[in-house]
BASE-130861 format. One line per field, with one value per residue (C-alpha): residue in three letters; x, z, y; chain. Coordinates in steps of 0.2 Angstrom, whole numbers. Layout:
N
paba = [ALA,...]
x = [X,...]
z = [Z,...]
y = [Y,...]
marlum = [A,...]
END
This chain:
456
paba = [UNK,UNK,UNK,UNK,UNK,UNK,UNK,UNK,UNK,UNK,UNK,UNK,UNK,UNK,UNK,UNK,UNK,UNK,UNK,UNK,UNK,UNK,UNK,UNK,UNK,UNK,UNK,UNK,UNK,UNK,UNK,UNK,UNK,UNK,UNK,UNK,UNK,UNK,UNK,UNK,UNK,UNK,UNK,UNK,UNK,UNK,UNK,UNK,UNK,UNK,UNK,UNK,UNK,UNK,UNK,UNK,UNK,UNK,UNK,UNK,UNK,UNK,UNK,UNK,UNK,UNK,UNK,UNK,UNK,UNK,UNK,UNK,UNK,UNK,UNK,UNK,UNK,UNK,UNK,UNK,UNK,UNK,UNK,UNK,UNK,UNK,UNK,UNK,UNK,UNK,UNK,UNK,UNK,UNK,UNK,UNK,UNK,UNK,UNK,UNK,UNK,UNK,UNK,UNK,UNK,UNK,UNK,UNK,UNK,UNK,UNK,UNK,UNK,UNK,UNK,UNK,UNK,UNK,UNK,UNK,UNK,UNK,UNK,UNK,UNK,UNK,UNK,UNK,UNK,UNK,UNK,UNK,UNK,UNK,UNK,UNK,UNK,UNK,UNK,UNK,UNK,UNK,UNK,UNK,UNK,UNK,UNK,UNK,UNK,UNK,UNK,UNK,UNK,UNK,UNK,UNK,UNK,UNK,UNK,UNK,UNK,UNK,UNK,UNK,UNK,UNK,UNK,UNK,UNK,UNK,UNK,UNK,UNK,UNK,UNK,UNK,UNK,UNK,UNK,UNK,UNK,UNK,UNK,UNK,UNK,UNK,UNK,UNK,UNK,UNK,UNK,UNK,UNK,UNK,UNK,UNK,UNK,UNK,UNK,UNK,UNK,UNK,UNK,UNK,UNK,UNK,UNK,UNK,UNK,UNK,UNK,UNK,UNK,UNK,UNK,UNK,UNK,UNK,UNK,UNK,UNK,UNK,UNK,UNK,UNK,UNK,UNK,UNK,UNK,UNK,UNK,UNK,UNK,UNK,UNK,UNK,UNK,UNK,UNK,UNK,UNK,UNK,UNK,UNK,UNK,UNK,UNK,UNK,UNK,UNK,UNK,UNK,UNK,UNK,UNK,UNK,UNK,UNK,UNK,UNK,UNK,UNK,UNK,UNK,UNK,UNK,UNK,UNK,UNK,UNK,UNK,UNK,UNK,UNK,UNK,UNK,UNK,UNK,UNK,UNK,UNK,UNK,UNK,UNK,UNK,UNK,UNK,UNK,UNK,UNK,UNK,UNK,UNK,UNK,UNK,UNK,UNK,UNK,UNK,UNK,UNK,UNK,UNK,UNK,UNK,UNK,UNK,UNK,UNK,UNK,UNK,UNK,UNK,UNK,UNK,UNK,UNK,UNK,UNK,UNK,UNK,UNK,UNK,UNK,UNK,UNK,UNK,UNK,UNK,UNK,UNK,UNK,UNK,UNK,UNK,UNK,UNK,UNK,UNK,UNK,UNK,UNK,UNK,UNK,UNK,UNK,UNK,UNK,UNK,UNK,UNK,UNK,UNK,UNK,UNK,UNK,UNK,UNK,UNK,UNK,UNK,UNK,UNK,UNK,UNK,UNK,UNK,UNK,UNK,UNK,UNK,UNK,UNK,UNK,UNK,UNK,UNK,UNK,UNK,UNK,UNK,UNK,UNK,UNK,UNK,UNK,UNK,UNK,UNK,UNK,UNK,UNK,UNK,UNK,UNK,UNK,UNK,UNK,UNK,UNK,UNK,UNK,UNK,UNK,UNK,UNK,UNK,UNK,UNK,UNK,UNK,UNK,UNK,UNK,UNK,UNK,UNK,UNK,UNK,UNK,UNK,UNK,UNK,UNK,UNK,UNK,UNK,UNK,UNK,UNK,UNK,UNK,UNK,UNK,UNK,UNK,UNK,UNK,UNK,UNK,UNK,UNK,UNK,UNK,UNK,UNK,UNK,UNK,UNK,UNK,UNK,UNK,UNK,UNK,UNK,UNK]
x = [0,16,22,6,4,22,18,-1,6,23,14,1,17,23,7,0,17,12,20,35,36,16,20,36,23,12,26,35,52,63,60,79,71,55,67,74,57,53,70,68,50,52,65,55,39,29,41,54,41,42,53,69,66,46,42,60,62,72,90,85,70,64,61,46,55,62,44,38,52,45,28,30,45,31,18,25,38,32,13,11,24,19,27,39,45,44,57,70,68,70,86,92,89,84,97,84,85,66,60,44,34,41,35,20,13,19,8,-6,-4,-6,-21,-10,-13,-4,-9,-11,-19,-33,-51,-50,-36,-45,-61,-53,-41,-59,-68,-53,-56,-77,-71,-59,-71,-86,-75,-68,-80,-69,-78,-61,-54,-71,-68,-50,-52,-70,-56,-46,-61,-65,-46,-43,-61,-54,-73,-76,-90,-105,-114,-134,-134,-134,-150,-150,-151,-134,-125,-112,-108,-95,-84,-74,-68,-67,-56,-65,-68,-84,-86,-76,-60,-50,-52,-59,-61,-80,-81,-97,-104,-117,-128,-126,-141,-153,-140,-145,-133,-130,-116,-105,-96,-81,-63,-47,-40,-44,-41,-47,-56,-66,-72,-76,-86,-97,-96,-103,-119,-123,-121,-134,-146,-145,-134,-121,-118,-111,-98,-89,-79,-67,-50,-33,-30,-18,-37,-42,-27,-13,5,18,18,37,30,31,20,3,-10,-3,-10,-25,-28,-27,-40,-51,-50,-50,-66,-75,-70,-78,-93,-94,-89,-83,-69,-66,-52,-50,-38,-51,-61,-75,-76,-85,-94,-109,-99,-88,-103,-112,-98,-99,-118,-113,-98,-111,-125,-117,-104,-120,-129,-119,-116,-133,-134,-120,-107,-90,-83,-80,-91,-107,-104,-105,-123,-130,-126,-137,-154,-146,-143,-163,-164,-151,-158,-177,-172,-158,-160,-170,-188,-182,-201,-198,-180,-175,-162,-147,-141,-141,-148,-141,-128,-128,-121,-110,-103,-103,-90,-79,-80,-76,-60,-41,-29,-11,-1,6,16,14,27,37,22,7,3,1,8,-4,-3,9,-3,-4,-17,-20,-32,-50,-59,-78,-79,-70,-52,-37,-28,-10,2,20,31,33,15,10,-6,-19,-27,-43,-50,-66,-78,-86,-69,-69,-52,-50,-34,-34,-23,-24,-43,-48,-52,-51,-54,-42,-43,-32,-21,-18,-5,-9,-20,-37,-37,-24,-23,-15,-25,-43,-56,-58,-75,-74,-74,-72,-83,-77,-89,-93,-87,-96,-85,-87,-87,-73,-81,-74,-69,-52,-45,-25,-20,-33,-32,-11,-12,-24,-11,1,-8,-10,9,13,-1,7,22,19,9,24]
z = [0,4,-13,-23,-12,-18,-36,-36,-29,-40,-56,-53,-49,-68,-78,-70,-67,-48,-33,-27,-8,-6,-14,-1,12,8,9,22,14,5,-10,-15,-14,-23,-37,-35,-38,-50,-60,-55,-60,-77,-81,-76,-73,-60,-57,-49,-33,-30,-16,-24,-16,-20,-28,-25,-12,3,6,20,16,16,-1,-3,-2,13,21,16,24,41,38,36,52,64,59,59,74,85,84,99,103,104,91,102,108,91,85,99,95,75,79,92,80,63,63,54,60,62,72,84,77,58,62,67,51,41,51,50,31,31,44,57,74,92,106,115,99,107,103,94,82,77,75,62,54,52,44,33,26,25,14,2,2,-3,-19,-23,-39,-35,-24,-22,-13,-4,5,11,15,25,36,41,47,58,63,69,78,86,93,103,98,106,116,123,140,154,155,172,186,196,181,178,192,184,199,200,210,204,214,211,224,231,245,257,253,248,237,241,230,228,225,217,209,195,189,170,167,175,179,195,209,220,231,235,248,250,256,256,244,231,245,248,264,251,240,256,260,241,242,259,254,240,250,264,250,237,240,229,212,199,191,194,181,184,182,185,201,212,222,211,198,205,207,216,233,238,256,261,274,268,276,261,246,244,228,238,252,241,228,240,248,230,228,247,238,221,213,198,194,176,173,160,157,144,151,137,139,158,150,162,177,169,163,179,187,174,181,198,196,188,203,219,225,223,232,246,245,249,262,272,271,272,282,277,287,284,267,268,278,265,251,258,253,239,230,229,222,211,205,206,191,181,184,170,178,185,185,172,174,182,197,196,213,225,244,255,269,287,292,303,289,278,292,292,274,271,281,282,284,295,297,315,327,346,357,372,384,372,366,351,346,333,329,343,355,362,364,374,363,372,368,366,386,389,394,388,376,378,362,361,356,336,333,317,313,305,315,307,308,301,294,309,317,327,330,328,327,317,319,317,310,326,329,345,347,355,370,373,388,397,401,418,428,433,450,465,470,489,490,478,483,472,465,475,460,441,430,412,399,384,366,351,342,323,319,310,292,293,278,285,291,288,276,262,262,261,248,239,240,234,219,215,214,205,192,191,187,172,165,168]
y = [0,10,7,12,29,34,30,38,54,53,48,65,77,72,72,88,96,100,106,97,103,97,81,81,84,70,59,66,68,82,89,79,65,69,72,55,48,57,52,34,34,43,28,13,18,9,-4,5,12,-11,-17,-25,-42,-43,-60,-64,-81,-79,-88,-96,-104,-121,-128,-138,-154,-149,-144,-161,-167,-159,-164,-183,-183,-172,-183,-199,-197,-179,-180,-181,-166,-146,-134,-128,-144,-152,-138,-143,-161,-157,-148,-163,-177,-173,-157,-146,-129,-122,-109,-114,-98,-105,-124,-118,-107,-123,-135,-123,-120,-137,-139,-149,-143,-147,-156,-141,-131,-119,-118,-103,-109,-124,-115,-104,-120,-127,-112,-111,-127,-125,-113,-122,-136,-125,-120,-136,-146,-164,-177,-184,-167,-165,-180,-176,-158,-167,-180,-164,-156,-170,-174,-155,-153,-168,-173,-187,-197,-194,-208,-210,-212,-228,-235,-237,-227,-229,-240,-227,-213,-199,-191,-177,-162,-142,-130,-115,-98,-106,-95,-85,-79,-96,-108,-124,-140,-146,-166,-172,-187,-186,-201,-202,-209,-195,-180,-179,-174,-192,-182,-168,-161,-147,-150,-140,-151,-165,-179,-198,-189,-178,-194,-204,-193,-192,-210,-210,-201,-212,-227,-220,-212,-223,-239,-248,-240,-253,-241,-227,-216,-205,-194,-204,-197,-207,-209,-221,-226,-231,-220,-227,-214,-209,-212,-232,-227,-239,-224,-213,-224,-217,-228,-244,-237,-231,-247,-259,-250,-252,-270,-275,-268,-274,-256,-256,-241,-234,-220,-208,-193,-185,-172,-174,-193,-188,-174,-175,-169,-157,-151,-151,-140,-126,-123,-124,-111,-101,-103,-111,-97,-84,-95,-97,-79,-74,-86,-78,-93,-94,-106,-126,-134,-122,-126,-142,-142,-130,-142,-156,-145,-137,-155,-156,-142,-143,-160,-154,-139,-149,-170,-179,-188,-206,-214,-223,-224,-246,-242,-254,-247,-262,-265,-251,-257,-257,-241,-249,-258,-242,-234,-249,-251,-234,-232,-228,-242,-240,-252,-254,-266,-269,-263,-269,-261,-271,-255,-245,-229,-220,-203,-198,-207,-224,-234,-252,-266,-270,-285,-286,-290,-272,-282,-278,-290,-291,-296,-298,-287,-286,-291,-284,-278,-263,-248,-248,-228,-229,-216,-212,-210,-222,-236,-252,-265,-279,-292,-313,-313,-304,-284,-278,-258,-247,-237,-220,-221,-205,-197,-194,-205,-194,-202,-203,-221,-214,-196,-197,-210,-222,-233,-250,-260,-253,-264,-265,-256,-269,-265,-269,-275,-281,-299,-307,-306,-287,-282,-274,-293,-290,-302,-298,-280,-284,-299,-285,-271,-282,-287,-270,-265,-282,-279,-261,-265,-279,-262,-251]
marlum = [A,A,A,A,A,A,A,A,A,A,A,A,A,A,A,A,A,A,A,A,A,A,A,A,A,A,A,A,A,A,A,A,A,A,A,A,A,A,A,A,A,A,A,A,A,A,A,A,A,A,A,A,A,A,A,A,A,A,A,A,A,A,A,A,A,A,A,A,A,A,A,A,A,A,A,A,A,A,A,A,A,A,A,A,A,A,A,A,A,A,A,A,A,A,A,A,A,A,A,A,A,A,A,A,A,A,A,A,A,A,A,A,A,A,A,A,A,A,A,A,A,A,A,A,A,A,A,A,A,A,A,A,A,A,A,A,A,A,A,A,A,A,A,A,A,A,A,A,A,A,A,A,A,A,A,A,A,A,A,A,A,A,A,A,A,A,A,A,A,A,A,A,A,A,A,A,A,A,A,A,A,A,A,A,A,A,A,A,A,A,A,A,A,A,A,A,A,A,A,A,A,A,A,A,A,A,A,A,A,A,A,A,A,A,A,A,A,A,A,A,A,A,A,A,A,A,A,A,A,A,A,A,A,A,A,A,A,A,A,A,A,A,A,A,A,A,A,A,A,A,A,A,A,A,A,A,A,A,A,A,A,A,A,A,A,A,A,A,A,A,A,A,A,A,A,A,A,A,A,A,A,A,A,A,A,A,A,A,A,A,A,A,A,A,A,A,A,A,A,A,A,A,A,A,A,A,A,A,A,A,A,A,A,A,A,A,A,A,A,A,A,A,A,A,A,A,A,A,A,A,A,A,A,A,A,A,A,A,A,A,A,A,A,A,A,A,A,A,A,A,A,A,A,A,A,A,A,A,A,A,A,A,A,A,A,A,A,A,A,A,A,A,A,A,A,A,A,A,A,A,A,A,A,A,A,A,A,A,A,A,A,A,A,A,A,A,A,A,A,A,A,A,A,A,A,A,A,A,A,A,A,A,A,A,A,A,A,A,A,A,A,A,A,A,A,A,A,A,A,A,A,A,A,A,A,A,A,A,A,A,A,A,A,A,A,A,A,A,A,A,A,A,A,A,A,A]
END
């Protein structure tokens, strides 16, 4: 456009023998070079107002061999590496020197987008080849520039819904500004079948205490769901843990929770393949925090009792009907037998004083007569804490539940009046069908880490 203004302004100077210093104005340069222009322009005309190196090619640049070269390695070899990185491992192995910002307007010229590609890019990378493919008259090339479409749209295929109520539950957790001045994490659980809401509950974090806690609810509303499908978070796939403390595996606790109950566990590390719950947490960033807002909430706790009547209302506007929809969720259990199943798992040994040390405290074992059982020393074992936060130790097919022992005794034996006789208090204590008997939850933690690494 520069180019033309110079040679409009130039050619009118000559054919209408015009004012030089206003022509010097328009183009903002002395009259010298107006004269310059003038020479150059009565010598070769419009030509010489064109940029020596227009239409010429660059040195530098990549032939079209060469850029088919970078096509078919990316593809083939990097496809599934970002622009950028793609560039370092061009110039690492391949030795082809290409800029990340010069690798990526080749791959777009050629509608290849990155992993990481944006919505926006592939949006117009799409619209780009609508266009191409509204022009084209071959059905051949209609068909190609069709399977680009579809590869950069990069779509998952749709699927209907379960047909059951409680045959698939998606579960997630969103950190989000909630309430209050911190972010909080919110984990729900969605029934694919109907949408409805079947639990949710706020933590600090995305924890194995947070999920216990969903899964709780459904057990106690519902019952047992056949399936659950979630992200691959080490809660429910496994990750080796740098800790070789057993407490800190969250995936066997919770795992090993969902096969006492017949729960089925699916992963995925694609957000659209759980779309109902990612969809379900856009509408409650949109709604929840006002809501909570108006009713004057901000601490963790309050938050959690207001989500037990907002569920039902959430449900009542947003849930599809279940008259007609068969539920697959099976008998609800005991809810003694939900606190026990949905526990966390320590490993422990008795020490020389047939006690145990947990959590900087120790403890003494109490049969179901309210007697302490004494062990040797080195006796291995699991402190049960269950749901209800109550403690057990397991340890050779029996449970015993465990007493604190104070510090300091409440009573003087030489200078406070004592009862005559102390009778011991009866514990109920769960019968040896628990589900936390010692060697199947470690025969089942050990399969886990043996099927782990033949994947790895």
């Amino acid at each position: 456009m520069n180019e033309q203004h110079k040679y409009d302004i130039i050619k009118s100077l000559v054919d209408h023998n015009g004012n030089k210093k206003a022509a010097a104005v328009k183009l903002g340069c002395t009259e010298r070079h107006v004269n310059r222009l003038i020479h150059n322009y009565k010598q070769s005309g419009k030509q010489a107002f064109q940029h020596g190196n227009t239409g010429r090619k660059p040195v530098h640049a990549f032939t079209d061999e060469q850029k088919n070269d970078i096509l078919t390695i990316y593809n083939n070899k990097y496809y599934d590496a970002t622009f950028s990185y793609a560039s370092e491992l061009f110039a690492e192995n391949e030795g082809i020197q290409i800029s990340p910002s010069a690798l990526t307007k080749l791959m777009y010229e050629n509608f290849t987008t990155s992993p990481r590609t944006t919505k926006a890019v592939r949006k117009r990378l799409c619209n780009a080849l609508r266009k191409e493919q509204a022009k084209t008259k071959s059905r051949k090339k209609h068909d190609v520039i069709q399977t680009a479409i579809v590869s950069i749209e990069d779509s998952h295929s749709r699927r209907p819904r379960c047909a059951y109520l409680g045959e698939m539950l998606q579960m997630d957790a969103s950190v989000h500004l909630w309430f209050g001045d911190y972010k909080t994490h919110l984990h729900i659980s969605i029934d694919d079948s109907t949408g409805q809401l079947v639990g949710a509950y706020f933590d600090n974090q995305e924890t194995l205490h947070g999920y216990y806690n969903v899964f709780h609810q459904i057990l106690t509303n519902y019952g047992i769901p056949a399936m659950f499908y979630t992200d691959k978070r080490t809660v429910f796939e496994y990750k080796k843990s740098k800790s070789s403390r057993v407490e800190d595996d969250t995936f066997t606790q919770f795992s090993y929770a969902c096969k006492q109950l017949g729960v089925e566990i699916k992963t995925t590390s694609i957000a659209q393949a759980k779309g109902r719950v990612e969809r379900a947490f856009q509408t409650l960033q949109q709604r929840l925090p006002i809501a909570l807002r108006l009713a004057g909430i901000t601490e963790l706790n309050e938050a959690n009792v207001f989500l037990n009547s907002y569920i039902k209302k959430y449900n009542a506007k947003f849930a599809l009907p279940i008259n007609s929809t068969k539920s697959v969720f099976e008998n609800q259990p005991d809810i003694e037998i939900i606190n026990q199943t949905l526990a966390i798992l320590t490993e422990r040994t008795v020490d020389a004083g047939h006690c145990i040390k947990f959590k900087q405290k120790y403890y003494k074992t109490m049969n179901a007569f309210g007697l302490q059982t004494h062990y040797h020393k080195g006796t291995k074992g699991l402190v049960i804490e269950t749901f209800d936060k109550r403690l057990l130790y397991s340890t050779n097919n029996t449970v015993y539940e465990l007493e604190l022992i104070p510090e300091h005794e409440k009573l003087s034996k030489e200078f406070d009046i004592r009862p005559a006789k102390e009778v011991p208090v009866k514990r109920n204590i769960p019968a040896t069908r628990h589900p936390w008997r010692n060697e199947n939850f470690l025969k089942f933690r050990n399969f886990s880490l043996t099927e782990e690494l033949l994947q790895c």
